[in-house]
MISELUM-303667 format. One record per residue (C-alpha): residue in one letter; residue number from 1; z negated, y negated, x. Coordinates in steps of 0.1 Angstrom, whole numbers, plus 5000, padded with zeros to 4 digits. Layout:
# residues N
SITE A NUM Z Y X
...
END
This chain:
# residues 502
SITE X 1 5023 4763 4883
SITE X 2 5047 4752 4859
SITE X 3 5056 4773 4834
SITE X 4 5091 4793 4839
SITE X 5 5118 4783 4809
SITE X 6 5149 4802 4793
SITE X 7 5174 4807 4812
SITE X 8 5213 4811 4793
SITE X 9 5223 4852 4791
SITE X 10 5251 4843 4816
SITE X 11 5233 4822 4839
SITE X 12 5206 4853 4844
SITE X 13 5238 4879 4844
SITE X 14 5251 4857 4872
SITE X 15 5218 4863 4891
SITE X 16 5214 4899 4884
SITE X 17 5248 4902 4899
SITE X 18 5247 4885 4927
SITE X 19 5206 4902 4935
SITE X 20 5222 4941 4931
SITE X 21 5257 4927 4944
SITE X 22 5241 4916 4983
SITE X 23 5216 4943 4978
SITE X 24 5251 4972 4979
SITE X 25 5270 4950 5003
SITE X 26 5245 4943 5028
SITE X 27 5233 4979 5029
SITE X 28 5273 4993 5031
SITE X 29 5275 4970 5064
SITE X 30 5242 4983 5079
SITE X 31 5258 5019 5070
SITE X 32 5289 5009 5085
SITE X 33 5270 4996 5117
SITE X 34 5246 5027 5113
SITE X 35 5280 5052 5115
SITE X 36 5293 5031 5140
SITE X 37 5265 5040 5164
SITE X 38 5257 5071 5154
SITE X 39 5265 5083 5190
SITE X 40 5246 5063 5211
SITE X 41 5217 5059 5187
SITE X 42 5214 5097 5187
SITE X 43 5207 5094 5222
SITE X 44 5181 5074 5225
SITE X 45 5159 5084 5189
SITE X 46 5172 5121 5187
SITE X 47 5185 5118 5151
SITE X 48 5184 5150 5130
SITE X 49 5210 5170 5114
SITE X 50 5205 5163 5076
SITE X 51 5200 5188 5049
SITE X 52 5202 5167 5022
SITE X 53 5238 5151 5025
SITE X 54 5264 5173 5039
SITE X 55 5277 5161 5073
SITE X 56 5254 5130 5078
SITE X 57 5226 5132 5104
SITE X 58 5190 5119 5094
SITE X 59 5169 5091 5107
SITE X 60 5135 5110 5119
SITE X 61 5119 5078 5135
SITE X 62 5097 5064 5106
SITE X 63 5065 5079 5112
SITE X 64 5047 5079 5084
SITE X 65 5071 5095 5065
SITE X 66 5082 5121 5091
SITE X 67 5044 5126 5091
SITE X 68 5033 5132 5052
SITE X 69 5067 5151 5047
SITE X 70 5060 5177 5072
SITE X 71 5021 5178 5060
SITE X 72 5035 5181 5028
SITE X 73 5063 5210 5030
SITE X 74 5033 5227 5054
SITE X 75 5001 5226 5027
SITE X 76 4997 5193 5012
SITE X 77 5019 5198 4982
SITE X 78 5009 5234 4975
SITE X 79 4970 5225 4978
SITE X 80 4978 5196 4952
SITE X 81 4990 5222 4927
SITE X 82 4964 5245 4933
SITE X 83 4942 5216 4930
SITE X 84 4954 5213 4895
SITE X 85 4953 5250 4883
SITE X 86 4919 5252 4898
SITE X 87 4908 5220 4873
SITE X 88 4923 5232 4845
SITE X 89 4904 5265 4846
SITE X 90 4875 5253 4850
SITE X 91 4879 5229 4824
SITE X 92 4886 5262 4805
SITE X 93 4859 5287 4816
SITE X 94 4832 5262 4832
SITE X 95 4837 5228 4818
SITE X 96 4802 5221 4830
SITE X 97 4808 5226 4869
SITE X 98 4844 5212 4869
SITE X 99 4835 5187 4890
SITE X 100 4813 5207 4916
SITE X 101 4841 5231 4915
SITE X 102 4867 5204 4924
SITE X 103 4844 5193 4950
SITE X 104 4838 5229 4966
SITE X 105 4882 5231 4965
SITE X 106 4885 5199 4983
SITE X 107 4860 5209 5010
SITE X 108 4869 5237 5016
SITE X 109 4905 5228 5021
SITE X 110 4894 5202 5040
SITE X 111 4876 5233 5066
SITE X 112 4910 5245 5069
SITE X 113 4931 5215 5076
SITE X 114 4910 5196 5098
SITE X 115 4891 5223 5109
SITE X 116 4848 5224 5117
SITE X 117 4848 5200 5139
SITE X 118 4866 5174 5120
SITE X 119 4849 5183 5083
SITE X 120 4817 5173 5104
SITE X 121 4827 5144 5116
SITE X 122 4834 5135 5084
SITE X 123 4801 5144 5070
SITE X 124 4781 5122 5097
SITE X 125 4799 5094 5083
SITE X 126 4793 5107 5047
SITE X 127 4757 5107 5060
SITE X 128 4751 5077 5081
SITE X 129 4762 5056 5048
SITE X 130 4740 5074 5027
SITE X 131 4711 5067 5049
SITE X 132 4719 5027 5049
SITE X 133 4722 5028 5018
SITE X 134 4689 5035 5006
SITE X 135 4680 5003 5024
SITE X 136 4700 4982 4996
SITE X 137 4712 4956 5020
SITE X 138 4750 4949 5015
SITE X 139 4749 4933 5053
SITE X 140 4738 4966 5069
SITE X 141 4758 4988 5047
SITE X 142 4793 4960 5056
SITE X 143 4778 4964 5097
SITE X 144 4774 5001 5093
SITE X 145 4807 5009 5078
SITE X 146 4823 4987 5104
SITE X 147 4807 5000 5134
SITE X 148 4817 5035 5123
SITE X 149 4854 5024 5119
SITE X 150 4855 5008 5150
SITE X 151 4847 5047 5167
SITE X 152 4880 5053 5160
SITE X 153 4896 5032 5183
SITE X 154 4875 5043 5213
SITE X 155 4894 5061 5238
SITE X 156 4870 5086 5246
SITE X 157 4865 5098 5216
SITE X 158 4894 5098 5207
SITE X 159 4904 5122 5236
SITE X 160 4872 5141 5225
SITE X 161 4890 5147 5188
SITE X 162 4925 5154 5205
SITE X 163 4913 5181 5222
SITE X 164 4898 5201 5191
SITE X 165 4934 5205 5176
SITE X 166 4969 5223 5186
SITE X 167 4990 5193 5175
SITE X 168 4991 5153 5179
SITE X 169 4993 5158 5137
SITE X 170 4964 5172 5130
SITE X 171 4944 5146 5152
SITE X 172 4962 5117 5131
SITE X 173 4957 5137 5097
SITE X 174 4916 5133 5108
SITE X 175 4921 5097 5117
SITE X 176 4934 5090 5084
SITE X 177 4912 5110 5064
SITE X 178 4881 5091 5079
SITE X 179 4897 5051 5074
SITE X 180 4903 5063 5040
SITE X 181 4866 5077 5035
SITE X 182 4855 5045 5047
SITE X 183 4868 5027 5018
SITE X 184 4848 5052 4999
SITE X 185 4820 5050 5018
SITE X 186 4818 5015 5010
SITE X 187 4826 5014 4980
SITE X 188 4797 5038 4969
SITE X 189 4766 5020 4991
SITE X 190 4781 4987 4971
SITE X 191 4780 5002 4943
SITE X 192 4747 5019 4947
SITE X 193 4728 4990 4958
SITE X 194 4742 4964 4931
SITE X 195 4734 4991 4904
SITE X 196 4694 4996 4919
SITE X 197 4697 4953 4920
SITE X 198 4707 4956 4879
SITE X 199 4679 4982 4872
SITE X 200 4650 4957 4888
SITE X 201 4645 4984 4920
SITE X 202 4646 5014 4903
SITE X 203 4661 5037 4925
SITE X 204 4686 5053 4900
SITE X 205 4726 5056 4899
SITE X 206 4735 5048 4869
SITE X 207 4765 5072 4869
SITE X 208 4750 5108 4868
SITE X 209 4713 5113 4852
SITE X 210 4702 5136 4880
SITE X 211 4707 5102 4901
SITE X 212 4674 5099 4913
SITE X 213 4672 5118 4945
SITE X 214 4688 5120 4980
SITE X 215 4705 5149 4976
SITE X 216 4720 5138 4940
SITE X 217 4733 5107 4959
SITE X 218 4748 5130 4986
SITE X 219 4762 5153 4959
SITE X 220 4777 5125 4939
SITE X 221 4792 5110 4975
SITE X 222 4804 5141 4987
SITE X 223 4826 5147 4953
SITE X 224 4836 5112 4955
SITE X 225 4850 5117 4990
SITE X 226 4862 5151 4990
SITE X 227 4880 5154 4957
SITE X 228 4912 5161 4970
SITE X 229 4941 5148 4954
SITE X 230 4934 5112 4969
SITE X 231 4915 5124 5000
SITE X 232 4941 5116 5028
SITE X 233 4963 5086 5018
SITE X 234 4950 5075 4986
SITE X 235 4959 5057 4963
SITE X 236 4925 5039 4966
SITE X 237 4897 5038 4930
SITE X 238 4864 5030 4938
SITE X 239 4837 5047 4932
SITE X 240 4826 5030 4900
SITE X 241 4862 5036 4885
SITE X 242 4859 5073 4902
SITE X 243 4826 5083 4888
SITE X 244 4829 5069 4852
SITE X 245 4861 5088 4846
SITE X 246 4858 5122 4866
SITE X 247 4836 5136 4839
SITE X 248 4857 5129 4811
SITE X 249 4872 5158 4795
SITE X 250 4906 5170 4808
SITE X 251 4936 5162 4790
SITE X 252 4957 5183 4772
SITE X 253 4986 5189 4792
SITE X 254 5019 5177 4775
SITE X 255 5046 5196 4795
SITE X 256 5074 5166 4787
SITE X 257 5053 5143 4802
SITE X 258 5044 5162 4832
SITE X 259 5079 5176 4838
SITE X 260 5092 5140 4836
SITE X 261 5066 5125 4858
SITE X 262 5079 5153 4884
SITE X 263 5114 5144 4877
SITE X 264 5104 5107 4890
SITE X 265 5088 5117 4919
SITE X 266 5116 5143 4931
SITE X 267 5139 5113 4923
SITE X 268 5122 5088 4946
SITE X 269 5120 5117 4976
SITE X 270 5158 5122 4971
SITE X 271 5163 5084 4972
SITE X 272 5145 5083 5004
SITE X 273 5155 5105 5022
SITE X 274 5192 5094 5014
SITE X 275 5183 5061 5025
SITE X 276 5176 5074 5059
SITE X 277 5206 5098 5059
SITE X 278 5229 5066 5050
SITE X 279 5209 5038 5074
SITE X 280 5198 5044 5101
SITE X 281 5173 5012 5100
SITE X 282 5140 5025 5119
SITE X 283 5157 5035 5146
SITE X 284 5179 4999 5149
SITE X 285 5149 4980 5140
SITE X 286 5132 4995 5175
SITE X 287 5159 4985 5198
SITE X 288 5163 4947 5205
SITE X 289 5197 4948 5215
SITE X 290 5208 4961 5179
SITE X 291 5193 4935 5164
SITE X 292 5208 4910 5187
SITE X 293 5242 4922 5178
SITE X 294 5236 4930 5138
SITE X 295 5269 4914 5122
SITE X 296 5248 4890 5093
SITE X 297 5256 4911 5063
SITE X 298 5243 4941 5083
SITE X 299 5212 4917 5094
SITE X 300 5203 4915 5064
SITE X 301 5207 4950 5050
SITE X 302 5185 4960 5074
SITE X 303 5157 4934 5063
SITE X 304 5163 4944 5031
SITE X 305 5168 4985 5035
SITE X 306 5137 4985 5055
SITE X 307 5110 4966 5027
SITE X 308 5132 4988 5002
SITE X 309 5125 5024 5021
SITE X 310 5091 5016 5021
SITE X 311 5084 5006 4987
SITE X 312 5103 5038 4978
SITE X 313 5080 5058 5002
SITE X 314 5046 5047 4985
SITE X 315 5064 5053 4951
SITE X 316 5063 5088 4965
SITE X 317 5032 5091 4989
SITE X 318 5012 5080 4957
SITE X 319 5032 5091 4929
SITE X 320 5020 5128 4935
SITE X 321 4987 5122 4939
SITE X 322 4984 5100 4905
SITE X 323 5003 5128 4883
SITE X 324 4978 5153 4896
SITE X 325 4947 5122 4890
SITE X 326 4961 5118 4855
SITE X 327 4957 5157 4844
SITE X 328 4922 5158 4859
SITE X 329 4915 5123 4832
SITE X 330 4916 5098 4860
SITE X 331 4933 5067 4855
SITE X 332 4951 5062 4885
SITE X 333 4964 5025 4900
SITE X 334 4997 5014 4887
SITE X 335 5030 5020 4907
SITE X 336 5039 4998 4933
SITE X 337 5063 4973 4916
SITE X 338 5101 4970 4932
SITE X 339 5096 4944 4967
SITE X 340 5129 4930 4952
SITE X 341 5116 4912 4923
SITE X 342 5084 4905 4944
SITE X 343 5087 4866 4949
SITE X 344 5058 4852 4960
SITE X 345 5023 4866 4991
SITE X 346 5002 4865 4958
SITE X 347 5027 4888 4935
SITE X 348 5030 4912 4967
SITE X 349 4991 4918 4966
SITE X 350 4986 4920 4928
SITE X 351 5015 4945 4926
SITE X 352 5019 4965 4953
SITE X 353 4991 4985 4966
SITE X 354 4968 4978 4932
SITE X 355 4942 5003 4943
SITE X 356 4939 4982 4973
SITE X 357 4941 4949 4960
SITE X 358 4915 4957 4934
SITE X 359 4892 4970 4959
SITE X 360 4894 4938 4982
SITE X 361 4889 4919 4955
SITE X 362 4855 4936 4939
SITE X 363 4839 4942 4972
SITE X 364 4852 4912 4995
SITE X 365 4869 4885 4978
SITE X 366 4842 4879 4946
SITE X 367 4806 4891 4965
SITE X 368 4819 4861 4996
SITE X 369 4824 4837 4964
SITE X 370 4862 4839 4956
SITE X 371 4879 4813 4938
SITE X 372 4848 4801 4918
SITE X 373 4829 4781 4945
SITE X 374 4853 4755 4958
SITE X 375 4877 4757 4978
SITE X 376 4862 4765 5014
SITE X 377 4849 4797 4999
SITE X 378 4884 4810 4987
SITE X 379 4897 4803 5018
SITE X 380 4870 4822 5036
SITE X 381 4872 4852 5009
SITE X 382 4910 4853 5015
SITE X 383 4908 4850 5053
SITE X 384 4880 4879 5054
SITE X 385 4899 4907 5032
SITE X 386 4933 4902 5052
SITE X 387 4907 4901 5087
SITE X 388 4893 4935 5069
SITE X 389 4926 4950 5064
SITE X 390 4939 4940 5096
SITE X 391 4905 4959 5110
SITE X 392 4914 4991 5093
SITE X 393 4950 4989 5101
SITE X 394 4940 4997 5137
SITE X 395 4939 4958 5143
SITE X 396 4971 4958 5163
SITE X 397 4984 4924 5174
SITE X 398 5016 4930 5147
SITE X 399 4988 4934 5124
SITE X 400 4973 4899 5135
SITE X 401 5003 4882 5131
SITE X 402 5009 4898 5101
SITE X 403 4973 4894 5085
SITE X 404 4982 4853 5094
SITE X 405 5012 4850 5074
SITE X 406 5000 4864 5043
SITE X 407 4965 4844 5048
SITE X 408 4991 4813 5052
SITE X 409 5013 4823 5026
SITE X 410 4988 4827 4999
SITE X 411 4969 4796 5009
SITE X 412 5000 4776 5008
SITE X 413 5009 4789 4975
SITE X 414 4980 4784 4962
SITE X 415 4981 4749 4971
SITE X 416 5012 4741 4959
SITE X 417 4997 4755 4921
SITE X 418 4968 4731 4925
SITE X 419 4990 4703 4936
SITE X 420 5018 4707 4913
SITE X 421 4991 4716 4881
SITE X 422 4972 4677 4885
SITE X 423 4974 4657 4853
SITE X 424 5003 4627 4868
SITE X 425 5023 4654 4883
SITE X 426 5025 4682 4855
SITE X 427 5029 4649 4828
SITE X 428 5061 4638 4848
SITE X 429 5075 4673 4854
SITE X 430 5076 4677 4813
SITE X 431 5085 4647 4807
SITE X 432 5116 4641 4833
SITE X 433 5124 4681 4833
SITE X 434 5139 4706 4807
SITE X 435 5118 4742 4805
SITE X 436 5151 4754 4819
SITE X 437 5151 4732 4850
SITE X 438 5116 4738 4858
SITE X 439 5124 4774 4859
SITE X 440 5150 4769 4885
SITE X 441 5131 4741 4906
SITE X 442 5104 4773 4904
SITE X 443 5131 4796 4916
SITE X 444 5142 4775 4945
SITE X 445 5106 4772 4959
SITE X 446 5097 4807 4955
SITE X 447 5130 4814 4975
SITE X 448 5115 4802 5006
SITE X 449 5082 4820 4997
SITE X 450 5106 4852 4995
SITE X 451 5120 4839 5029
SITE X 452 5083 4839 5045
SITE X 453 5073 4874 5026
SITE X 454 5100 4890 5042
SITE X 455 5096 4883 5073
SITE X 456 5059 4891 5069
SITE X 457 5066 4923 5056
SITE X 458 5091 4928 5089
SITE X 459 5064 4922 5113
SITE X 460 5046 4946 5097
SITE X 461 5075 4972 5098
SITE X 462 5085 4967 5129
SITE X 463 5064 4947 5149
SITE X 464 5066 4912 5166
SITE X 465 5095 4914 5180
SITE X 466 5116 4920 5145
SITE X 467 5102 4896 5131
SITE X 468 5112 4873 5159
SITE X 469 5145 4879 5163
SITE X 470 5149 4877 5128
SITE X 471 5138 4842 5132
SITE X 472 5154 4831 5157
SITE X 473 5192 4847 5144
SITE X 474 5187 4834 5114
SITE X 475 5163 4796 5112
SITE X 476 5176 4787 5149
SITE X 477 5209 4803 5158
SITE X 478 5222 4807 5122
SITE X 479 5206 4779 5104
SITE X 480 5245 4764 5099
SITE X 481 5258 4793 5084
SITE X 482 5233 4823 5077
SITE X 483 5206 4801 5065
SITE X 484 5220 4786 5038
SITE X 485 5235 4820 5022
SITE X 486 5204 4839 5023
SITE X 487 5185 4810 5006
SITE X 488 5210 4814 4980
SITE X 489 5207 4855 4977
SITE X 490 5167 4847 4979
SITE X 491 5170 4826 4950
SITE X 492 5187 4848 4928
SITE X 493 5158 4874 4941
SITE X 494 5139 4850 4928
SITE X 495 5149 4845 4895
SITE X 496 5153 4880 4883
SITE X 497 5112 4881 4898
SITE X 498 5106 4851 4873
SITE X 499 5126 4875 4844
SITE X 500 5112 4907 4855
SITE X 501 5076 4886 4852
SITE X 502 5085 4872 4816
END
């Protein structure tokens, strides 16, 4: 696309401001709407008395945070740091079994939180890969990982793995323990059969020298799967990433650095959890006639607060995980970047889940033929990893319409990049245009890119029907006077993206 110029210090001051400037305002009206309600929204989502902030309640209805937060405070968090004691002494006293021990740790804790029953479960699927597998056909190994993703949304099995456990948690801690395992379980039979393709049918794994028979393959699986630190949310590495790196010595633990890294997570949880204590946004985001009479600024404070909470949520859900990844020698994926300099469907992907992304790209987006076999093939790459992620997302019809957008969205940027790259066209953009002015001719079409992202990222947070009414309040109703403001806020957004890029 063309290339983004120098903008004068003021002109990007004037930006920042107004980018940090709505972001307060809009979230001080959604407070004030937030305390305005308090009553009758405590009626209908139960909101919790908050232990964080003296005399504000808390906002209990996001569920995934409700959910890790509770598994955390329970076990998750302690098991993490015995996770790392138990690695650093036996990369003290037995350097030479670290990884089985690590592996024993992680299945064992595994026995305990989901129980027999569950563990086995687990271990069918562990199997059941491991057998296709050895058959070195990608097609059987995609169908078989598939088929065995799909069992979790039958209903009678589902009432089967209900009924083994005390709680609704535990069941859902199971469920995503296995969709995660999947990602492993593909990931390995990929990798497995493209290393026996490279070694001319030589039934070796490259990875371990003892590679050469079933139970090694099991035995390098199993570690793969169960090592605990990323066995229940991730962040994703694949198992060629995983297996070159776990048997790298463990580093020597600089106290600064891991005290800081702590510092930053306990930071991120506080910020959280006052962003629920301040805004009440899941629970207004669930109730139509909130959103229906949302003053603007408020409108979009909650658009805004709810893409912000959960950025801020993975910047925790995987920021304990990767500190505990980086002591064992593991090189974890980057942070999620901030959504508010994210400008673009592309930019969102690259940047936001990168253990994701990186996996779609090595194992769908390249293998179907990616961007380097015309354009038909892109477009079919790109349409089967969001169909894929859509698929292990439960496959909801949010998740449809939300799988869609992006599709759309990257498409269309990536068409405007071809179009706006040809020969005539990029000859009379630097000829008739300054650097500077292509930068905010950039700017102002990445605005309405931010415009679409958002409301992709709504649908995804909320479902259909926020996205909808988001549309209709402000592109229908408000397209006189909310319309044009926001496209202005979006393309501040935008340039401190642009900035934040350079």
């Amino acid at each position: 696309m063309v290339m983004a110029g120098v903008l004068p210090q003021w002109e990007m001051t004037l930006y920042w401001l107004l980018s940090f400037g709505s972001h307060l305002y809009s979230f001080y009206e959604l407070h004030i709407f937030s305390k305005g309600h308090e009553a009758s929204l405590g009626r209908e989502v139960d909101l919790e008395r908050g232990f964080l902030i003296w005399g504000f309640k808390k906002d209990p209805t996001d569920f995934e945070w409700s959910f890790w937060s509770e598994w955390a405070r329970h076990s998750l968090l302690w098991s993490l740091i015995g996770h790392a004691v138990v690695s650093r002494l036996a990369a003290l006293f037995l350097p030479q079994f670290r990884v089985a021990i690590l592996t024993l740790y992680g299945f064992l804790l595994a026995c305990c939180l989901l129980g027999l029953k569950g563990v086995a479960v687990m271990m069918l699927h562990l199997s059941i890969s491991l057998a296709v597998a050895q058959l070195h056909s990608p097609t059987l190994s995609w169908s078989c990982a598939l088929l065995l993703l799909s069992t979790l949304h039958i209903s009678s099995l589902q009432d089967i793995q209900r009924s083994w456990y005390k709680t609704e948690e535990q069941y859902f801690l199971l469920l995503f323990s296995i969709a995660v395992c999947a990602l492993r379980c593909i990931s390995f039979s990929l990798e497995y059969h493209w290393q026996f393709a490279q070694t001319g049918g030589s039934d070796q794994l490259c990875y371990t020298p003892k590679a050469r028979k079933l139970q090694f393959q099991l035995y390098n699986l199993t570690s793969y799967c169960f090592y605990h630190p990323l066995f229940y949310n991730g962040p994703v590495i694949t198992y060629k990433d995983f297996s070159q790196q776990i048997y790298r010595p463990v580093l020597k633990l600089d106290a600064v650095c891991v005290l800081g890294s702590v510092v930053r997570v306990i930071l991120w949880w506080c910020i959280a959890e006052a962003m629920i204590h301040f805004m009440y946004m899941h629970a207004i985001q669930s109730n139509e006639t909130y959103l229906e009479i949302l003053p603007p600024w408020a409108l979009g404070g909650l658009a805004l607060a709810l893409v912000q909470f959960f950025y801020v949520k993975y910047l925790v859900l995987f920021g304990a995980p990767a500190l505990v990844v980086r002591l064992d020698g593991l090189n974890p994926p980057r942070m999620p970047r901030c959504v508010s300099v994210m400008h673009s469907f592309t930019g969102m992907w690259r940047h936001f889940d990168v253990g994701l992304y990186r996996w779609l790209i090595r194992y769908i987006y390249v293998p179907v033929g990616g961007s380097r076999h015309g354009v038909l093939r892109k477009v079919i790459s790109t349409a089967l990893a969001f169909g894929f992620v859509c698929f292990w997302h439960g496959c909801h019809d949010y998740l449809q319409c939300w799988a869609v957008l992006n599709w759309l969205g990257v498409l269309l940027e990536n068409a405007v990049t071809t179009v706006l790259s040809t020969a005539p066209l990029h000859s009379a953009i630097e000829r008739w245009l300054s650097p500077a002015m292509q930068r905010r001719c950039l700017a102002l079409l990445y605005a309405f890119s931010t415009a679409a992202l958002i409301l992709s990222n709504l649908v995804f947070l909320g479902g259909i029907h926020v996205g909808r009414i988001f549309w209709k309040r402000v592109f229908i109703q408000g397209w006189a006077t909310i319309a044009g403001p926001m496209v202005v806020f979006l393309y501040s957004f935008a340039q401190v993206g642009l900035e934040w890029d350079s």
